[in-house]
VOGU-3710 file (C-alpha; in Angstrom, 3 decimals, decimal comma):
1> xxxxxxxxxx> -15,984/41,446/15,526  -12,307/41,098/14,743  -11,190/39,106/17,735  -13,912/36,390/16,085  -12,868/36,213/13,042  -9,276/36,193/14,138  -10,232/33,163/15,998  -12,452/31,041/13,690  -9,587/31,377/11,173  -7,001/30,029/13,179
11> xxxxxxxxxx> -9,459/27,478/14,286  -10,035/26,428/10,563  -6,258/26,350/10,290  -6,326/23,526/13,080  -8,944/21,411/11,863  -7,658/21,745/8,403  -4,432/20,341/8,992  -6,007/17,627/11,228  -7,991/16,476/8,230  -4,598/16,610/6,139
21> xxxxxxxxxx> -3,164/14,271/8,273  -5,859/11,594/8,604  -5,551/11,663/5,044  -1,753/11,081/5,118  -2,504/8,559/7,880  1,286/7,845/8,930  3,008/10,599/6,637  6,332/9,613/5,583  6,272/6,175/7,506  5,190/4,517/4,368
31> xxxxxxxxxx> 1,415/5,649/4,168  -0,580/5,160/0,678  -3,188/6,905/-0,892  -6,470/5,937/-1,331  -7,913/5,964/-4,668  -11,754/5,464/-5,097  -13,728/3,493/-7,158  -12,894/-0,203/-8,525  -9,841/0,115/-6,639  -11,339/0,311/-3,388
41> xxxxxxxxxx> -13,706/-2,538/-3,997  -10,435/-4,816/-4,478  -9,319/-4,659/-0,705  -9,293/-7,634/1,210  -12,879/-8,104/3,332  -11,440/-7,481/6,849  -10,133/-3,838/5,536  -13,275/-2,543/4,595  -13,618/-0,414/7,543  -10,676/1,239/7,131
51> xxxxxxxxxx> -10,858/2,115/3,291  -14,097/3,453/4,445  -12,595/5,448/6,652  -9,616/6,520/5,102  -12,043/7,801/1,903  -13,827/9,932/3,924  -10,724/11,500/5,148  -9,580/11,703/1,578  -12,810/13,577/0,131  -12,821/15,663/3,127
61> xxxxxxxxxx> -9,409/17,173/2,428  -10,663/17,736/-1,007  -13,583/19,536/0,146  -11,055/21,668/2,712  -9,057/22,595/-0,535  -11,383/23,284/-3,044  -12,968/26,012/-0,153  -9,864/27,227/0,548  -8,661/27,780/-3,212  -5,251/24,993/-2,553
71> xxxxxxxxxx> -5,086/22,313/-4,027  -5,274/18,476/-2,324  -2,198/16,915/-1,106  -1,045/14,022/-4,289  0,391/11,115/-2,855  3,993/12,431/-3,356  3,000/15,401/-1,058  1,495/13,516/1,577  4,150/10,983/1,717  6,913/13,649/1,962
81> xxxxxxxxxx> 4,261/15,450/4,627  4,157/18,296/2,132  1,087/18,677/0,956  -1,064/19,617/4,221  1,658/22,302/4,923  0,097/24,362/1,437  -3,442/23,615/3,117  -2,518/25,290/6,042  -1,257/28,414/4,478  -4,450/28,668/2,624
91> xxxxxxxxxx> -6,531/27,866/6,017  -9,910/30,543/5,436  -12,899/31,056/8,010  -14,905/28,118/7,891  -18,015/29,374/7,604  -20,473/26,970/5,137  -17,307/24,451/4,604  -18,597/21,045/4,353  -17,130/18,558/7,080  -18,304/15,056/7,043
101> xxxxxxxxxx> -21,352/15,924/5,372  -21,964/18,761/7,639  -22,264/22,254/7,523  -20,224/24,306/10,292  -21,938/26,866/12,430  -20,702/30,636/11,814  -19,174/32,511/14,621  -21,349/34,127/17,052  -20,437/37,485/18,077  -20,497/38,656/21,708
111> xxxxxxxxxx> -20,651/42,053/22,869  -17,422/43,603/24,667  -17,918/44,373/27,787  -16,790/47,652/27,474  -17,791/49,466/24,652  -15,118/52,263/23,413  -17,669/54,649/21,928  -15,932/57,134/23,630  -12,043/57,680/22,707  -9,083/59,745/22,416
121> xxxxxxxxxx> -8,590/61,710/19,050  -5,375/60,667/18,987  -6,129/56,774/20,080  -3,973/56,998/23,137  -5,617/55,699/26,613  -2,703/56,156/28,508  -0,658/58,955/29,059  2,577/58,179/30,677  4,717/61,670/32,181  8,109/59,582/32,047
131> xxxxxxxxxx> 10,958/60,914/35,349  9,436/63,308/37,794  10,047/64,967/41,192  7,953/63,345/43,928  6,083/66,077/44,657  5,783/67,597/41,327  1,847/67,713/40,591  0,907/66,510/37,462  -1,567/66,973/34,749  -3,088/65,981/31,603
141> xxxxxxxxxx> -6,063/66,172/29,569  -7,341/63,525/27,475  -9,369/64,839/24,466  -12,392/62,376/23,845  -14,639/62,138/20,823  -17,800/60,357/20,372  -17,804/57,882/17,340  -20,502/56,318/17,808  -23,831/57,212/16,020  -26,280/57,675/19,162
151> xxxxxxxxxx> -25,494/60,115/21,793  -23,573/59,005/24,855  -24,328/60,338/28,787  -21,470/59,843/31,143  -23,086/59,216/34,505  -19,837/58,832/36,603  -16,354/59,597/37,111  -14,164/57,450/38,671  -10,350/57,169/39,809  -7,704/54,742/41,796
161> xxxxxxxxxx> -6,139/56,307/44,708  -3,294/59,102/43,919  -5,174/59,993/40,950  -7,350/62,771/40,586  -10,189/64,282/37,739  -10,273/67,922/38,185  -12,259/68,777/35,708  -15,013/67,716/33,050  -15,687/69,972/29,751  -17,337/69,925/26,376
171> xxxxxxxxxx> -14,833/71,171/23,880  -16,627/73,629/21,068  -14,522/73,429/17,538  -13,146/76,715/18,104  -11,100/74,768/21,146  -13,249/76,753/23,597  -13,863/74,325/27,146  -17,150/74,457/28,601  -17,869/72,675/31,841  -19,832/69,505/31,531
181> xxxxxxxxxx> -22,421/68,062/33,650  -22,826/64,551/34,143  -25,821/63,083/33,268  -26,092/65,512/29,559  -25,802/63,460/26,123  -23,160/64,174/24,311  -24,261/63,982/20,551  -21,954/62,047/17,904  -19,149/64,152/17,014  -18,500/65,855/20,144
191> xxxxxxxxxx> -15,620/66,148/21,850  -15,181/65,858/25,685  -12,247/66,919/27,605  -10,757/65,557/30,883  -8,397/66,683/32,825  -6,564/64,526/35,177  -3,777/64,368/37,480  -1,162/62,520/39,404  -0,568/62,988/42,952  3,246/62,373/43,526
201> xxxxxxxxxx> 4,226/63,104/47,322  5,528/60,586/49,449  5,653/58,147/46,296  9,000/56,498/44,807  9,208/54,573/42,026  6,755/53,922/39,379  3,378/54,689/39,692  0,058/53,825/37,842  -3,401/55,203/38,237  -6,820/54,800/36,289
211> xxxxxxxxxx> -9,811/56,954/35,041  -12,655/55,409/34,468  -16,190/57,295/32,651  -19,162/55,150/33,047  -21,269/55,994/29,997  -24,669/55,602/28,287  -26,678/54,203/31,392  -23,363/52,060/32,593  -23,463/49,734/29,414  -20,044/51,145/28,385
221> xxxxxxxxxx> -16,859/52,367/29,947  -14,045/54,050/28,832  -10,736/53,642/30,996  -7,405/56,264/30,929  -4,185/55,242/32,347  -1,924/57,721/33,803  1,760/56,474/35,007  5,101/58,427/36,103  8,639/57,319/37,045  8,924/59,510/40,226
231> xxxxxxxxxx> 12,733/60,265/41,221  12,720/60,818/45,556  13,732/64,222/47,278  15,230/62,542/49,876  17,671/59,108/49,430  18,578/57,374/52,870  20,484/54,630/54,042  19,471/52,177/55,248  17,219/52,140/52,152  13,098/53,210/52,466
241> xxxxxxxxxx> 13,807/55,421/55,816  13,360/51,887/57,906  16,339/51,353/60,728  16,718/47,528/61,854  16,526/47,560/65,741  15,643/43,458/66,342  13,966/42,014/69,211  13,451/43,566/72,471  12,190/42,545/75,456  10,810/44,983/78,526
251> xxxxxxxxxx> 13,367/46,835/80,329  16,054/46,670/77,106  16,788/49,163/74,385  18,332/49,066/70,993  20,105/52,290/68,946  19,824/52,698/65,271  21,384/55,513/62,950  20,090/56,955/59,580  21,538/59,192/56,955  19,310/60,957/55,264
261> xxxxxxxxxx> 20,545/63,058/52,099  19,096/65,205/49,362  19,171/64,229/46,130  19,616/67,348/44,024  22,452/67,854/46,787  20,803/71,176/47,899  20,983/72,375/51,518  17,890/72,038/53,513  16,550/72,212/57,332  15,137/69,103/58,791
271> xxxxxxxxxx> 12,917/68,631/62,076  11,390/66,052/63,944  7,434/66,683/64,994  7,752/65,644/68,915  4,257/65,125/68,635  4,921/62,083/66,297  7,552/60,631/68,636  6,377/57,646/70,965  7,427/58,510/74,484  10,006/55,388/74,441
281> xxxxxxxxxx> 11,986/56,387/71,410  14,331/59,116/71,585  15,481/60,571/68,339  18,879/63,019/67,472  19,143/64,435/64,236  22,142/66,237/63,333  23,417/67,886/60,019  26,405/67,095/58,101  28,884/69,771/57,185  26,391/72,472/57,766
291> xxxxxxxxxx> 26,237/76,076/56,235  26,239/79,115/58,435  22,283/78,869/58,448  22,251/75,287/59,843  20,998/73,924/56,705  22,870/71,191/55,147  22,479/68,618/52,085  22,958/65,510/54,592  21,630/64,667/57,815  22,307/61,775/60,614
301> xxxxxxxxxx> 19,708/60,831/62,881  20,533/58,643/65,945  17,190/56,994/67,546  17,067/55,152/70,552  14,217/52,541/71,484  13,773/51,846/75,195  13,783/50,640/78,270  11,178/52,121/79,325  9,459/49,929/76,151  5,560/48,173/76,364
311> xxxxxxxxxx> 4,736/44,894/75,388  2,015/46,166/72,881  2,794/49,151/70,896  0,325/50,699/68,199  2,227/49,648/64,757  4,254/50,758/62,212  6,463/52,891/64,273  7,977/56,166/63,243  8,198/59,685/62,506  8,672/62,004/59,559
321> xxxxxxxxxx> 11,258/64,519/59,159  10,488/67,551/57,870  12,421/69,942/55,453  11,748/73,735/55,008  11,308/73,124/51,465  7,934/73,783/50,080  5,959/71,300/47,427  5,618/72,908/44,392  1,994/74,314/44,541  -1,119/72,784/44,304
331> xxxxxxxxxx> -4,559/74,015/44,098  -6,892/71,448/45,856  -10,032/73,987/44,749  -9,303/72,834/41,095  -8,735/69,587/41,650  -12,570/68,978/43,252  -15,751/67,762/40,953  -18,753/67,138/43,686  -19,651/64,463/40,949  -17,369/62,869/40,768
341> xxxxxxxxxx> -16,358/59,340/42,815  -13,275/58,620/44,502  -12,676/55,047/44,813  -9,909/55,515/47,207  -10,621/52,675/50,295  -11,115/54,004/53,842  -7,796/52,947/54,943  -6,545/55,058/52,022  -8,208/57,979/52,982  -6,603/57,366/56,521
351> xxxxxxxxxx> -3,734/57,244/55,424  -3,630/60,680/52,961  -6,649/63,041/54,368  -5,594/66,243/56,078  -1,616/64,400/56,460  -0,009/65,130/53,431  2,631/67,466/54,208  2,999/70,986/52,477  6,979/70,533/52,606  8,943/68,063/51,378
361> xxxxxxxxxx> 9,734/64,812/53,995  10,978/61,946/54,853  9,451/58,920/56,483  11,304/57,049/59,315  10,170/53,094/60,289  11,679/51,693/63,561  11,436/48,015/62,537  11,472/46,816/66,217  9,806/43,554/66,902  8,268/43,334/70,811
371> xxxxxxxxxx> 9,303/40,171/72,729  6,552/39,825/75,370  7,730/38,178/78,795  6,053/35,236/78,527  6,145/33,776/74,644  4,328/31,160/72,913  5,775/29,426/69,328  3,286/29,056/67,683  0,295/31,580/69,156  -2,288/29,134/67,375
381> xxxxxxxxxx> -2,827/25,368/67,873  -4,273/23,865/64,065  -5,142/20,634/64,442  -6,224/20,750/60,293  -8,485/17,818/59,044  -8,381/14,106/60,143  -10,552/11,384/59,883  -12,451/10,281/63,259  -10,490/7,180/65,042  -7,265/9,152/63,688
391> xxxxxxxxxx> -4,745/10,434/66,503  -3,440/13,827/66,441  -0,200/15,450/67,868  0,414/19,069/68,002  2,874/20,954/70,426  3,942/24,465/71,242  6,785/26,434/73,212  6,194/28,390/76,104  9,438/30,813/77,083  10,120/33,255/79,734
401> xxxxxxxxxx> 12,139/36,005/77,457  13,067/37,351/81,172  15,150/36,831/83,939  12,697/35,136/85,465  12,114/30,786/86,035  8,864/28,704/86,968  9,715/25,524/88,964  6,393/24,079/89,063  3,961/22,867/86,318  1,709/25,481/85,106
411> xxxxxxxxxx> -1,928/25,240/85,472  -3,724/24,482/82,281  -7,204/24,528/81,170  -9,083/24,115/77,974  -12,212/25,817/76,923  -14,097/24,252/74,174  -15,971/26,655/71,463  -17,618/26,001/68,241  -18,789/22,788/68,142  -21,057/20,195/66,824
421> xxxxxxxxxx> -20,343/17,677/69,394  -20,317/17,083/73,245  -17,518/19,214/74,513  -17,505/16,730/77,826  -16,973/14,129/75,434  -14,332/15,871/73,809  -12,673/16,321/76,651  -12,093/12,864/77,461  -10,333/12,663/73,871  -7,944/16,037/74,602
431> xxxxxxxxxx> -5,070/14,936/76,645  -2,453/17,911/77,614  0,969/17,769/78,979  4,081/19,924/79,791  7,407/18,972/79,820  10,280/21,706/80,794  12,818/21,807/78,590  15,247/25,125/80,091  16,094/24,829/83,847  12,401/26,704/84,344
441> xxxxxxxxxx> 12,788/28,902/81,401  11,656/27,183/78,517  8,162/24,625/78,744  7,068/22,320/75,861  3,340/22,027/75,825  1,924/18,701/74,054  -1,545/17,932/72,983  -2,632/14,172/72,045  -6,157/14,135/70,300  -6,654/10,691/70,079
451> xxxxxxxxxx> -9,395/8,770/68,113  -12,413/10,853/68,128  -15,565/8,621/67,056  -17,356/9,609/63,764  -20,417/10,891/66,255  -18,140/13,313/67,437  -17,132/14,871/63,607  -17,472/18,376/62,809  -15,386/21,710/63,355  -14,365/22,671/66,714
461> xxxxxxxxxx> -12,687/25,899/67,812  -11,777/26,522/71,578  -8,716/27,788/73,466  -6,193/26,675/75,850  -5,528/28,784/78,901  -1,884/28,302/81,125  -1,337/30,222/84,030  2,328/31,493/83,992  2,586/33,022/87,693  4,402/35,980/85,937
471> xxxxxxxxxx> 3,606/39,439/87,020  3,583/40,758/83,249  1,314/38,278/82,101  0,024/35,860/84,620  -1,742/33,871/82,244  -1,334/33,175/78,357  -4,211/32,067/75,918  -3,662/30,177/72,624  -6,346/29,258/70,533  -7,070/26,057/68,526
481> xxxxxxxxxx> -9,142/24,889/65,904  -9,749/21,804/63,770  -12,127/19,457/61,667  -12,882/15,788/62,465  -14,310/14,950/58,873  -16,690/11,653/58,093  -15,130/10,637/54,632  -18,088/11,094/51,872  -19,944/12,602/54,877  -22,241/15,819/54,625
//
């Protein structure tokens, strides 16, 4: 395999110049040579070790050149740190080469996971259609050949959401397209086409989506990439269709405004579905300099959120606005293969089955964040991990967002869950208290584990309940959760 070779030679590389420096020991720091033979036996007694050693090194090198046809460093080269620089430009595979007396083990090669048997004649996987329209459909087909020599069976089809295989055929070499069912061989030679697309509505941006053929049983795979820079029909501003309304609490409302405007600068109509309008937002769109006919190349919308507002609204908010302009057309009967798989999630298919509009639109987002009447900072109590006989402090805020004050204590009361210990006992470890902080408005709310013995370890999980005396919400519940951990315990 390439990618092994490729690797055991730039491993050799490494270990060769390694070796070239153990035999230059200290390069141009003064390091000698080592000659064998009478010379060696001369050295002092307490050296021997080390003329030992730095012989070995010195052979080794040898060996490392002679393999790789360079020749060994001469003491002039490997005191001027030379000398293992030719080595390493001479660095081969090192298959049979002799280290230390031992042989190295050849490369191993591993199968690829996916094996390309089947590819484009023209080698490209990807296919990319450069600056579109959103909304423009798009297609390609990627001619595929079989080079290997055993027949190949594509089993299954697959694609990434916005991405679409319409069709599957066996090309004949007259060019002629035949359809192709999944599960036939495919002998060597022949050529498979597949057509593929790119659905572009509502999209901005670039975009990338995959094909994927499982073939031969599933033991190989080929994957096409399709991409496109899509250009938007509509521009707004604020940017993305999203107006910033803040924070709003029950009986207050907020205005936004949007300009919407083609890009293309053509004159279109735009409507609002009342059926997609929440009953507490009330939406004006008007055009700017208009034609005769009412159409126009810029709009203004003017939304209003509230009073009349609930404390928990399905999310995101919003609307689209419709244009009169038709998508360019797109047959949904070609673009269906009962074989093959869409791996498009359910919250995908939510999101795009039976919705996507046959006219161009635009999407509006009320960013409005809900401030209920009674709030708590933060809306969960982690305690994290401590060890037992540790003492643990955690507190959170409890406002009234209205007009409204509280001039006694609220009621509090804990309910233990998950467990591995006596929740009576616990209690007598959870102390609770509340101090006001806002003339009635504002409460802090303080809990003090303290010291819980190592026969009380484990998770816990529970939830603290405070009665409020508010109307809206007479009682608010925040949960809390921690571990008491035995160090080194199970």
């Amino acid at each position: 395999m390439r990618t092994s070779r490729t690797t055991v030679g730039r491993l050799a590389a490494g270990i060769a110049a390694a070796l070239a420096l153990a035999a230059c020991g200290d390069g141009g720091s003064g390091a000698r040579p080592v000659e064998a033979g009478p010379r060696a036996a001369s050295e002092p007694e307490g050296d021997g070790a080390k003329v030992a050693e730095d012989r070995t090194a010195a052979e080794t090198v040898d060996v490392a050149a002679t393999t790789t046809g360079v020749d060994a460093p001469t003491a002039a080269s490997s005191a001027s740190g030379t000398g293992h620089m030719r080595t390493l430009e001479g660095a081969a595979p090192l298959t049979g080469l002799r280290l230390d007396g031992r042989t190295t083990t050849p490369p191993v090669e591993s199968p690829e996971l996916f094996v390309h048997t089947l590819v484009p004649v023209d080698g490209e996987f990807e296919h990319d259609f450069g600056p579109v329209l959103e909304g423009e459909p798009l297609e390609y087909e990627f001619v595929l050949e079989n080079t290997g020599d055993e027949p190949v069976v594509v089993d299954k089809a697959t694609t990434t959401c916005k991405c679409t295989v319409s069709n599957l055929s066996v090309i004949d070499e007259e060019g002629g397209h035949h359809v192709y069912e999944l599960g036939t061989p495919l002998p060597p030679g022949a050529r498979l086409g597949v057509r593929a697309g790119l659905k572009t509505v509502l999209q901005r941006g670039h975009m990338r989506h995959q094909v994927t053929l499982l073939h031969s049983g599933g033991v190989g795979a080929t994957k096409l990439g399709l991409g496109a820079d899509v250009h938007p029909f509509f521009t707004t501003q604020p940017d993305r269709g999203s107006i910033p309304l803040g924070k709003l609490r029950r009986g207050q409302s907020a205005t936004g405004h949007l300009d919407v405007q083609v890009v293309d600068g053509r004159h279109v109509m735009l409507s609002i579905d009342p059926e997609q309008v929440a009953s507490f937002v009330h939406p004006t769109l008007e055009p700017v300099d208009p034609d005769e006919n009412g159409r126009s190349a810029k709009w203004h919308l003017v939304v209003t959120v509230g009073p009349d507002i609930p404390e928990t609204v399905d999310r995101p908010w919003g609307f689209e606005l419709r244009s009169d302009v038709p998508l360019p057309a797109f047959d949904a009967a070609e673009h269906s293969l009962a074989e093959v798989v869409d791996d498009t999630s359910e919250d995908d298919v939510q999101r795009t089955s039976s919705a996507e509009p046959s006219t161009y639109v635009q999407r509006v987002i009320l960013a409005v964040t809900v401030v209920p009447p009674v709030l708590a900072t933060p809306n969960h109590i982690a305690f994290g991990v401590f060890k037992p006989g540790t003492s643990v402090s955690k507190s959170i805020d409890v406002e009234f967002t209205d007009d409204r004050r509280v001039t006694e204590e609220p009621k509090l009361t804990v309910e233990w869950g998950l467990s591995k210990g006596d929740t009576a006992k616990l209690d007598e470890h959870l102390h609770a208290s509340f101090v006001e902080t806002d003339d009635g408005r504002e409460w802090r709310l303080t809990f003090d584990l303290d010291g819980l013995p190592a026969e009380l370890a484990g998770p816990f999980q529970g939830r603290v309940l405070f009665e409020t005396g508010h109307p809206s919400r007479p009682v608010v519940e925040v949960p809390f959760s921690g571990l008491c951990a035995v160090p080194g315990g199970s």
